[in-house]
N, C-alpha and C positions, 0 to 999 in steps of 0.2 A: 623711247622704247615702247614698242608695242605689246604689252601682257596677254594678248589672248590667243596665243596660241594651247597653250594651256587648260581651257578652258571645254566645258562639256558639252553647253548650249552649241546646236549648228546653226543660232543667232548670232551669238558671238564669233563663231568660228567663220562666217562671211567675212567676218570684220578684221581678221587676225593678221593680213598680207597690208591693212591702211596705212598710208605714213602718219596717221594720228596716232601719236603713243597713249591709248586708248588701257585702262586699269577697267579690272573688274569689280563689279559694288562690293565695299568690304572695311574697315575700318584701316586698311593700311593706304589706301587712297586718300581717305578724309585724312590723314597724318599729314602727308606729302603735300596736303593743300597746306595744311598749319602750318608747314614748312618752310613753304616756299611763298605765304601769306599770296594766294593767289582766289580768284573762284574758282568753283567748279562748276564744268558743264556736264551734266548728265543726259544721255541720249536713249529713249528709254524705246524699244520698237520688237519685232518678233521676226520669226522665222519666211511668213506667208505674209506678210506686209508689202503691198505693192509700194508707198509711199516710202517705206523704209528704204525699200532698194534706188527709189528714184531720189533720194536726199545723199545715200553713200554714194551712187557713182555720180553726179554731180560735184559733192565736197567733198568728202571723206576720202574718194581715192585722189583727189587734185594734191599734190603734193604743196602748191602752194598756200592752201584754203588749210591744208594740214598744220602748214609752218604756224599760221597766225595764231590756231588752237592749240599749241604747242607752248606758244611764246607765252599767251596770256590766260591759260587755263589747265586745271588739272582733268582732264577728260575720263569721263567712266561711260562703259555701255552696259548696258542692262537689258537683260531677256524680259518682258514683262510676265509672260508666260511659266519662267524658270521663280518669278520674286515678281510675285503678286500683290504684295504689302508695299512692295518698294512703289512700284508702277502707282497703285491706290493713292500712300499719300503726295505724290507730284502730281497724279494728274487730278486730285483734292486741290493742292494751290492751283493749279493751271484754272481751275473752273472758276477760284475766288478771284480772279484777276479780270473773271468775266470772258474766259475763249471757252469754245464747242467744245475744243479736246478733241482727238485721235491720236493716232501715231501716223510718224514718229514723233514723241516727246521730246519735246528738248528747251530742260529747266536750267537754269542758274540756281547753283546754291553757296551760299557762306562755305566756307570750309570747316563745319561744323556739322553740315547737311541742311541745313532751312533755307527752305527757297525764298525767292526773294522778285522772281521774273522768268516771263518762259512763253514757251509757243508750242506750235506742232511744227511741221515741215515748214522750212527754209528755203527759200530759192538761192541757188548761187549767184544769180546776176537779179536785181531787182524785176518782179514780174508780182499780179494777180492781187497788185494792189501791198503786197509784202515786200519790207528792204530785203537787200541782199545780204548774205550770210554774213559776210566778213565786214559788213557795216557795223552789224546787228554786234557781231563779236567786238568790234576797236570800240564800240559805243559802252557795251557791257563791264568794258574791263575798265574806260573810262573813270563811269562810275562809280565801279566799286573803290576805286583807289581814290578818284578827287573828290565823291561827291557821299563818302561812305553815312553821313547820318540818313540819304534821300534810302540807300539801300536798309540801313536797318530799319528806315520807318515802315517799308512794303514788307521786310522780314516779320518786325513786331506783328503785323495786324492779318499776313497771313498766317500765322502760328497760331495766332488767338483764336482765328476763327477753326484751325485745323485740330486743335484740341475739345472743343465743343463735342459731345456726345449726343447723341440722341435720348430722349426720355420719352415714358410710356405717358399719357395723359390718364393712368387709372381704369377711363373706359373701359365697356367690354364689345362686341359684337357678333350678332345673333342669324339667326338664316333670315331672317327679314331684310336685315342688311345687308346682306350676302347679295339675296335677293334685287335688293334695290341697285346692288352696283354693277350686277352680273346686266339689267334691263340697260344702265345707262352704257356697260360696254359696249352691248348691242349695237348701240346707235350709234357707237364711232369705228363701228368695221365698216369698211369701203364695201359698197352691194354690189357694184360690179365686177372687182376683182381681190373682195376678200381681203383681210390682213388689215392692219388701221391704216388712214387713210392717207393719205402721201406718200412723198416720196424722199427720201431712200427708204425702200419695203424692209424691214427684218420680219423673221418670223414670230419673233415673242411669244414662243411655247406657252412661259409657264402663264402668259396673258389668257391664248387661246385656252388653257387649260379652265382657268377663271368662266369664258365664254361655257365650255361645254359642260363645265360640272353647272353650272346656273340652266342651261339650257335642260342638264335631264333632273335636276332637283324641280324648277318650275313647271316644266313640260312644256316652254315656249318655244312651238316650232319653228319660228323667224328667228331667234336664235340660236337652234341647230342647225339650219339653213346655213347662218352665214359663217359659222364654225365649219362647215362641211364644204361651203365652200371655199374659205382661204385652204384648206385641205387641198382639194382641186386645182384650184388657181395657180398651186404654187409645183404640185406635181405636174401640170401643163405648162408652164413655164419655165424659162431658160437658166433658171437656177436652180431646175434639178438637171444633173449629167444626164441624160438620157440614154446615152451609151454606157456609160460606165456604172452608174449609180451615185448616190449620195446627194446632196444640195451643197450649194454656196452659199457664204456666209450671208449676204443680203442681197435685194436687187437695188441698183441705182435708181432704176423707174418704177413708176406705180404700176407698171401691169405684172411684173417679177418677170419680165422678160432678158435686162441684161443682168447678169452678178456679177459683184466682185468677185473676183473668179477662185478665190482662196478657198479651201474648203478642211474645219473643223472640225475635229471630234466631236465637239463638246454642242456643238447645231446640229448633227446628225444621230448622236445619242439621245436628245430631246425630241427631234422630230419622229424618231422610230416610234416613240411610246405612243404620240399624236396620230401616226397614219395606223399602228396597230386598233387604237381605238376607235378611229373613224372604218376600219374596216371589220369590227363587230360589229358597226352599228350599222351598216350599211350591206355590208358585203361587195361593196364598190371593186372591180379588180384593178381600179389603179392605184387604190389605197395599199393594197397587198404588192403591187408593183414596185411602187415608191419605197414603200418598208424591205421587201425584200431586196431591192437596189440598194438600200444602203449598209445592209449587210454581206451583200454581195462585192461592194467596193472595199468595205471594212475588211473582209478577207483576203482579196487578191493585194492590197494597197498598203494598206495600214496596220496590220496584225505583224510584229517584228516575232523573232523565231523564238523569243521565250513564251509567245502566247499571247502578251501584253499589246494594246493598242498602241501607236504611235500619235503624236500631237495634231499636226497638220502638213496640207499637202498646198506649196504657193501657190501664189494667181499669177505667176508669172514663169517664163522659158523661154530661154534664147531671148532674152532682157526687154518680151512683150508680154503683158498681161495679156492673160486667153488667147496667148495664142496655141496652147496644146488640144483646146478643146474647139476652138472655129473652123470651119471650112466653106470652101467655095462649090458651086454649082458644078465646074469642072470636076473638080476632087471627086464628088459624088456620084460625076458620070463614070468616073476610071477607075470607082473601088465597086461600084455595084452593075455598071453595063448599062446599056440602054434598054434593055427590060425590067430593070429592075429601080433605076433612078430617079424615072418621072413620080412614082409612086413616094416612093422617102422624100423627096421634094415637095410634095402637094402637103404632105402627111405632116409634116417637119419643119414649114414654113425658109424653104430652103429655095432662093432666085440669086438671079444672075448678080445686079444688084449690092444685096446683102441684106442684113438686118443689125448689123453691126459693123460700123467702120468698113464697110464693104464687104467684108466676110459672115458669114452665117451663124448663129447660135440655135443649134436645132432645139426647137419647141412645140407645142402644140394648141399653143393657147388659141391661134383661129381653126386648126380640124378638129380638139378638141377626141372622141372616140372615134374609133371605126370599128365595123364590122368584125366579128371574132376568126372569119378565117382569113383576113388584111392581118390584124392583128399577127397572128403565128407566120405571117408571111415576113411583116414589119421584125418582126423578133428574129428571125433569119438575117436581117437586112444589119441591123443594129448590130450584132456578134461581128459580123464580116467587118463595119467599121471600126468596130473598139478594135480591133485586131489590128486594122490599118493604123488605127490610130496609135496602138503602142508602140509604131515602128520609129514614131517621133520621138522629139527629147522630150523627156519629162519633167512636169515643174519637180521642183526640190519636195523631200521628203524630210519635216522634222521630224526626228526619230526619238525624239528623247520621250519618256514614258511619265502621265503627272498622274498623278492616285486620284484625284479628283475627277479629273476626266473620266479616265475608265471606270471610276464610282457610280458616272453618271450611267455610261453605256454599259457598263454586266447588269445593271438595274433594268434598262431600256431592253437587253435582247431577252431576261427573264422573265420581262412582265409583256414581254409582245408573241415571245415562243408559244403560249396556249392559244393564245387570241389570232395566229394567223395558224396554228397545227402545227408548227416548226419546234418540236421538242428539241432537233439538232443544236440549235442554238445554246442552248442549255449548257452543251460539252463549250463551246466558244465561249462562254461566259467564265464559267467555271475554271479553264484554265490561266483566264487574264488575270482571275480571280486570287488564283493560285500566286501567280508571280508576287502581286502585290502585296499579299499579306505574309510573305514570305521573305522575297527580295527588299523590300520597302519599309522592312519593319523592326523597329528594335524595341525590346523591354515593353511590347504592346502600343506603341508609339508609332505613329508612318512618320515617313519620312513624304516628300511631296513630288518630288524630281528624279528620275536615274534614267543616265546615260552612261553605263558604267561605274558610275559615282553615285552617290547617292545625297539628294540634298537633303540635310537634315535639318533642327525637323521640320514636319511638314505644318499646314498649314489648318485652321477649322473645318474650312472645306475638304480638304482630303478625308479626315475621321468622317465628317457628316454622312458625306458620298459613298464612302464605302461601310458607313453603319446602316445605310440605308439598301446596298450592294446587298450585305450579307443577311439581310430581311428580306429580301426577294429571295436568295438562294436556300434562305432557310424555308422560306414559304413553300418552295418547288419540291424540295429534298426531302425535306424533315432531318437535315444531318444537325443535330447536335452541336456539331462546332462555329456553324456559322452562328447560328444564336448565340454563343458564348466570343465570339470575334465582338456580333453588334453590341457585348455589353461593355466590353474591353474597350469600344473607342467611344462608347456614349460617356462611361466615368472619366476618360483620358478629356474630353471635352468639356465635361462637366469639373473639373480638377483644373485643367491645365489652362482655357479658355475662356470660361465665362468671367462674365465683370461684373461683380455681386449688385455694384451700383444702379445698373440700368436692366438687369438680365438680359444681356444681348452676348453674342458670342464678340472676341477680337479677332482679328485675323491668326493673329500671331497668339503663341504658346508664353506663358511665364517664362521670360529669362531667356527668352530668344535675344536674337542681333536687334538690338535699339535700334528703331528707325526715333525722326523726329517727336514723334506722336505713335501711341500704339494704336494701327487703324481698326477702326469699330463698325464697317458698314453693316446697316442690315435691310438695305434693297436690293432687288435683283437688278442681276450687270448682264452679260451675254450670258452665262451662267445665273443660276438660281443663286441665292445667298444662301450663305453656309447657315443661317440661323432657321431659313424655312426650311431647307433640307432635315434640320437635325430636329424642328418642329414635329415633320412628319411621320420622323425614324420613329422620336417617341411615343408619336400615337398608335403608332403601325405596332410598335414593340407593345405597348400596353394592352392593345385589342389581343394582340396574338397569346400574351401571358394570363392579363387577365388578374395581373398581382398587385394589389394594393399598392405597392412603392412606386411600381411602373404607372400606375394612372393616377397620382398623387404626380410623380415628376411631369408627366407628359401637361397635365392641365395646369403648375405652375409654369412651368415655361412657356407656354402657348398664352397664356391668359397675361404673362408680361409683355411679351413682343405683341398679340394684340393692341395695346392699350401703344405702341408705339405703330402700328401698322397703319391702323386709325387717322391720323396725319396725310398720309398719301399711298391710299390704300392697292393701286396700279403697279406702284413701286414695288408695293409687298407682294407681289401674287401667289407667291410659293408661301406665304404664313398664311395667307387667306384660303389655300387650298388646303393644307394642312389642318386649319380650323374645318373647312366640311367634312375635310373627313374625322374627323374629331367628334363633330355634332352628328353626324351622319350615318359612319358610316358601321356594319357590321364585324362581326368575327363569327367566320366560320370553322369549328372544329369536326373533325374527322374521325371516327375511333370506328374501331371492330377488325374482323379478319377480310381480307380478299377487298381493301376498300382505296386500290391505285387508279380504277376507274373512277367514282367518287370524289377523289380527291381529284382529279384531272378536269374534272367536271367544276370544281369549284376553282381553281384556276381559271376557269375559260369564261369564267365570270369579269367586267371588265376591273381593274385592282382600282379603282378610283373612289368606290363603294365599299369595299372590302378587306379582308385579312384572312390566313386559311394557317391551322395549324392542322396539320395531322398527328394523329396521337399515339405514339408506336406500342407497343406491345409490354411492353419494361417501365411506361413512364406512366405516373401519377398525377394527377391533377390537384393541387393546394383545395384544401377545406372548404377556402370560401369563395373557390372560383363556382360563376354561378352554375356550369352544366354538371358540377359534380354528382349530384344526384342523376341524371339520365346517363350519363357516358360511362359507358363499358370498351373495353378494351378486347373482352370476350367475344359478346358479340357477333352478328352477322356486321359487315357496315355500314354508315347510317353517320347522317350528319346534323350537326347544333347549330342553328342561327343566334348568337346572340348578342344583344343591344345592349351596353351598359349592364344592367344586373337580371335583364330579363332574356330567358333563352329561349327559343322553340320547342316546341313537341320534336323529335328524331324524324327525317324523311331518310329515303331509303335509296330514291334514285334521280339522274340529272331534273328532268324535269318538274320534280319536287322540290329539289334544291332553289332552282329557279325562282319557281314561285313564292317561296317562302322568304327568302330575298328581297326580291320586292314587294312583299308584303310587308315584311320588318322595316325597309327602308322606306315606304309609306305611313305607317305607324311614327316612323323618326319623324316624318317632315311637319306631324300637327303636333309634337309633344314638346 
């Protein structure tokens, strides 16, 4: 019997019609294996998974491929995306057993839940150097029953290792160091096409982030160069939509030419902040292009009608990867005419040919700019084919809504809204914002998941994401209640989460669903880890407060996950950022009458260096916060730079702002 029709993942719900009598993760599954003293096989994959789809209709719909996983196992499918803790600790043993890891997963476990053996994708018929599925299965069940001490030896010794935590080695680490790793990432960005070097390309934000905060703390131009250029590389290349907006998850090749054609909330929430930044620094208009494209996709695509973002959009339709986004030289001719073709052809790297499997992935990485009145031509041309294009089937849309994701992206359109003039943004944030502290929340608690349902509870990075959400909107607003949201999920965090042992966050909350092992990462995955996240919330919240408690918590916690970061420091990037801005960066406070320009102004500062508190008219500032003595409320407007305990003289207008900025933030970098 198949259990997932039931079910709220539109991961699972692919799955629902399988002849695999297929259970959802859950402790009534783990029973039925005790039951029935059989293993379990757990198949662990997501919604935008091309591999996933090529393993289901290969086995999973073969009725006979069915029977065999029927006869000899109790079968669960698992959303990783829905049960992030689950997914963590299998593809944790998968990595102990020595495989790369991807999806789709697919573990053997005890019927206890410890693994014991596992892969990613299976062929049905032996191919690519891999047995065939139903080998793999009569072999597995084999074992377990004739050969059970060989299985409990590989259970014992991946468990052992799966329980190991991480520890801090004490250390500390200083902008020197910063320094010195920021010079050696340099040298491993690829100079000709940007991004680190090989291939499969991902973007590794919070990596690049490492790059450019080292590039404007040191002022090494060769490394803003090459920050600015995987910026470019990647807006010219085939993994951004061109037509429609937003990026794919990675490119297969080293030039970001083809992608896996899936495309992410949680990579396009991250890249928004990256091209917002590169285009204050620049004023590049493809930086602004790319940023605006991906909120421009965010809206038509992915925004479901409570407000809230959706997950992901597949790489797959009508049962081909990309194929909703490729086209032919013909195509091109008959949507745009023969006035208009040869041009988005030249422009687009679009031939008879291909560029891919015979069909095209329009790019730009050989014409690279053109002239600004091509451009407004080209942008005519683009509209006509997204249009055409939507006449086609479209890949699948998971719609189910994760707090963490959209934690990421209300934070990305808040902190990019000044830096491109797109205040608009602001209302798109705000009401995703809305849903989720709303719909997703009980007794001050998220929950992580809803698609009607709501999964409870939610997970570290959910609270981290959106304490960090509601620090951007507090920054933008000055409302009151967000800062009181970000304090409700930093103690929820700080209560529910941390492991006194190691000070590192767990995934999971006190007293959640027992997996094997309570999992503890704390490097960044495609996602930042929830402990740099909640690193940063605190520094950000401490600058903006300014209150004893708050920069008493923000430096013991950062100064433990240092001393564990320190190990492999690449991995951490998001606690290594969190530390610049820690050591670095300023708080700007705002006070007096008429002071919405002012504050606007200090928004448009890039937030990588900064914190802005506007000071409203009713609110007091604590004894020994340091601008007490100059800040008036009375007042004309006029704003406080200050460092740790030392504040600025009052400047009065943008330009003064500015400079006093980085003068304070030069002042930081000898002290």
């Amino acid at each position: 019997m198949n259990r997932l029709s039931e079910a709220h993942s539109p991961y699972l719900l692919q799955h629902r019609d399988n002849p695999v009598h297929w259970w959802e993760w859950g402790p009534e599954a783990l029973a039925e294996a005790k039951r029935l003293d059989r293993p379990i096989l757990i198949s662990i994959g997501y919604a935008a998974c091309h591999w996933c789809h090529v393993m289901a209709h290969e086995s999973f719909e073969d009725p006979d491929v069915a029977s065999v996983m029927n006869a000899l196992f109790v079968n669960i499918k698992v959303d990783r995306e829905e049960r992030p803790d689950v997914d963590h600790v299998y593809m944790s043993a998968l990595h102990l057993l020595g495989e790369q890891g991807g999806w789709p997963l697919t573990m053997f476990l005890t019927p206890e839940g410890e693994p014991f053996w596992g892969g990613t994708y299976f062929p049905k018929e032996p191919r690519f150097g891999r047995a065939g599925f139903v080998a793999v299965l009569r072999e597995v069940s084999r074992l377990y029953h004739a050969e059970p001490e060989r299985i409990l030896k590989n259970r014992d010794a991946i468990r052992q290792h799966l329980a190991k935590t991480e520890q801090g080695d004490g250390g500390t680490l200083g902008l020197d160091d910063l320094d010195r790793l920021g010079l050696r990432l340099s040298g491993l960005i690829d100079t000709e096409n940007g991004g680190l070097q090989g291939a499969p390309k991902f973007p590794n934000p919070p990596i690049l982030e490492v790059l450019y905060r080292y590039a404007r703390r040191s002022g090494d131009a060769e490394a803003k160069r090459r920050f600015l250029l995987s910026l470019e590389r990647m807006a010219l290349g085939g993994i951004r939509d061109h037509l429609g907006g937003g990026f794919a998850r990675y490119s297969v090749d080293e030039r970001w030419l083809v992608p896996h054609f899936e495309k992410m909330l949680y990579d396009n929430a991250q890249l928004l902040e990256l091209y917002a930044l590169g285009y204050a620094e620049t004023g590049h208009p493809l930086f602004r292009d790319a940023a605006e494209g991906i909120v421009a996709w965010l809206q038509r695509e992915m925004t479901i009608p409570e407000g809230a973002f959706a997950a992901s959009l597949d790489a797959d339709s009508q049962g081909e990867e990309g194929r909703f986004y490729v086209w032919t030289l013909a195509e091109i001719r008959e949507a745009l005419g023969e006035d208009d073709a040869p041009l988005f052809a030249k422009v687009y790297d679009i031939t008879e040919d291909g560029n891919f499997e015979g069909h095209n992935i329009p790019n730009r990485l050989i014409s690279g700019d053109a002239p600004l009145g091509v451009e407004e031509r080209l942008a005519i041309m683009r509209a006509k084919l997204l249009e055409r294009r939507a006449s086609r089937v479209t890949p699948g849309l998971d719609d189910k809504v994760l707090a963490d994701w959209n934690g990421l992206m209300i934070a990305a359109l808040i902190r990019a809204a000044p830096l491109l003039g797109r205040l608009d943004w602001i209302g798109i944030a705000q009401r995703a914002y809305g849903f989720i502290s709303k719909s997703m929340s009980r007794d001050g608690r998220l929950g992580h998941s809803w698609r009607g349902a709501l999964i409870f509870p939610g997970f570290a990075l959910d609270h981290a994401a959106m304490m960090r959400a509601a620090l951007a909107l507090y920054e933008a607003t000055s409302e009151p209640s967000y800062l009181q949201d970000a304090r409700t999920w930093r103690d929820v965090l700080l209560a529910e989460y941390m492991v006194e042992d190691n000070g590192c966050l767990a995934m999971t909350a006190r007293g959640a669903d027992p997996l094997v092992v309570r999992p503890q990462p704390s490097t960044d995955d495609a996602v930042p880890n929830a402990n740099g996240v909640v690193a940063e919330a605190l520094v950000r919240l401490a600058q903006i407060t300014e209150e004893e408690a708050d920069i008493e918590r923000a430096q013991e916690v950062l100064s433990r996950l240092v001393g564990i970061a320190r190990s492999s420091p690449l991995g951490h990037a998001s606690i290594l950022n969190a530390l610049d801005l820690h050591l670095r960066g300023v708080s700007i406070l705002i006070t007096g009458h008429n002071a919405g320009a002012l504050h606007q102004s200090a928004l448009a500062l890039p937030y990588l260096d900064r914190s802005v508190r506007l000071l409203k008219a009713d609110e007091m500032l604590p004894d020994d916060h340091p601008a007490k003595a100059l800040a008036s409320s009375h007042a004309e407007a006029q704003a406080l730079v200050c460092a740790g305990m030392r504040c600025s003289l009052p400047v009065l207008d943008a330009d003064g702002l500015r400079a006093r900025v980085e003068e304070m933030l030069e002042i930081g970098k000898k002290s």
